[in-house]
C-alpha positions in Angstrom: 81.6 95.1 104.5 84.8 93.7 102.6 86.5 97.1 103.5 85.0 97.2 107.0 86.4 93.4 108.1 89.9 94.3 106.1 90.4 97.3 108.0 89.8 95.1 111.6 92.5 92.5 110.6 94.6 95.1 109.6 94.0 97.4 112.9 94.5 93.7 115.3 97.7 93.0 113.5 99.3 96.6 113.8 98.4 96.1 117.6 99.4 92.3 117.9 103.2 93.6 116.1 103.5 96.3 118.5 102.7 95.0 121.4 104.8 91.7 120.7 107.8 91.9 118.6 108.0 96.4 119.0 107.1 96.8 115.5 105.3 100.2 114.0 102.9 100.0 111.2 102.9 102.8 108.3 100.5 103.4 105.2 102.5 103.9 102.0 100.3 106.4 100.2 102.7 106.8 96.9 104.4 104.6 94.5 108.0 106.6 95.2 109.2 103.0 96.2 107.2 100.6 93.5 107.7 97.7 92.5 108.9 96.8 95.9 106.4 98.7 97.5 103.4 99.6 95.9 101.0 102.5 96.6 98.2 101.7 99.4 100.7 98.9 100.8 101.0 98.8 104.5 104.8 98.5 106.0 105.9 97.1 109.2 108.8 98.7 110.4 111.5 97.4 113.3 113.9 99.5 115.1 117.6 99.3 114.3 118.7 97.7 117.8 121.4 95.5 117.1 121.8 96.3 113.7 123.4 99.3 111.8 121.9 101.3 109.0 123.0 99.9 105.7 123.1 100.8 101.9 120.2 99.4 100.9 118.0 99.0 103.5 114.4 100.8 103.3 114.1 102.7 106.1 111.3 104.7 107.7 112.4 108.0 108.7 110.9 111.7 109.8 112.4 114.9 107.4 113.4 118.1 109.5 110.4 119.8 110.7 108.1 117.4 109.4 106.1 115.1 111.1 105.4 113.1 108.0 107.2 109.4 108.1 109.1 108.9 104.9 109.7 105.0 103.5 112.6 105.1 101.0 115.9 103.0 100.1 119.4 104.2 101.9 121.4 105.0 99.0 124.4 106.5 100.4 126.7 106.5 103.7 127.9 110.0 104.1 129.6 109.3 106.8 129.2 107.5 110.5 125.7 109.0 111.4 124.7 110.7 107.9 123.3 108.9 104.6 121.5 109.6 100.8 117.9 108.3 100.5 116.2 107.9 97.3 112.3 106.1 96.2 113.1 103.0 94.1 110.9 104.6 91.4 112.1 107.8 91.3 115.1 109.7 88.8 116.8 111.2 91.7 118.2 111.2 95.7 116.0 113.1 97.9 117.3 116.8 98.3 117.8 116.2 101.9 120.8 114.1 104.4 119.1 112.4 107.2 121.2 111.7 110.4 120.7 108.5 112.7 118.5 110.4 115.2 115.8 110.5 112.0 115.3 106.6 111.1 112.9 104.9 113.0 113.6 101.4 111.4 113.8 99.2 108.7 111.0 97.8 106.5 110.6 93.7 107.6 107.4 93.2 105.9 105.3 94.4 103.3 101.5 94.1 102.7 99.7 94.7 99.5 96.8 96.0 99.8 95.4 96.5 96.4 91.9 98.6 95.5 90.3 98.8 98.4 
């Protein structure tokens, strides 16, 4: 029943931040970004509107060819439209360069979830 009434709450605020503020909700499944964010933590993510991607920023973004969204740290600014990312717990950037058209946002607010 715990689970059951969690998963409501969670379901009416992912709907309440869309609707109002244009905000997407994401399920972190991995740790690749712990201690910031931890496994099972949900993620609300805003558009970059009037605000440029920085060094730094965890951003939500889709790979080439995979419809998969991806929550890691900017680590590097190639250049105008091209940056690094990397998982805050892992040894190494991601083997991939992501261009603007990829990001969907920035992380604004994270939600432990624990064991459930």
């Amino acid at each position: 029943m715990k689970s059951l009434c969690l998963a409501i709450a969670v379901s009416l605020v992912g709907l309440i931040c869309v609707a109002r503020w244009n905000l997407r909700l994401f399920y972190v499944a991995t740790g690749s970004m712990a201690p910031a964010i931890p496994a099972r933590a949900l993620v609300l993510v805003a558009a970059y509107r009037n605000k440029s991607v920085q060094v730094g920023d965890v951003a939500a973004f889709r790979r080439d060819g995979n419809d998969q969204v991806v929550i890691h740290r900017v680590v590097q600014k190639v250049n105008a439209s091209t940056y690094m990312t990397s998982g805050d717990a892992n040894l190494h950037v991601d083997p991939y360069r992501l261009i603007t058209s990829q990001i969907l946002g920035y992380v604004v607010v994270v939600m432990e979830l624990g064991e459930w």
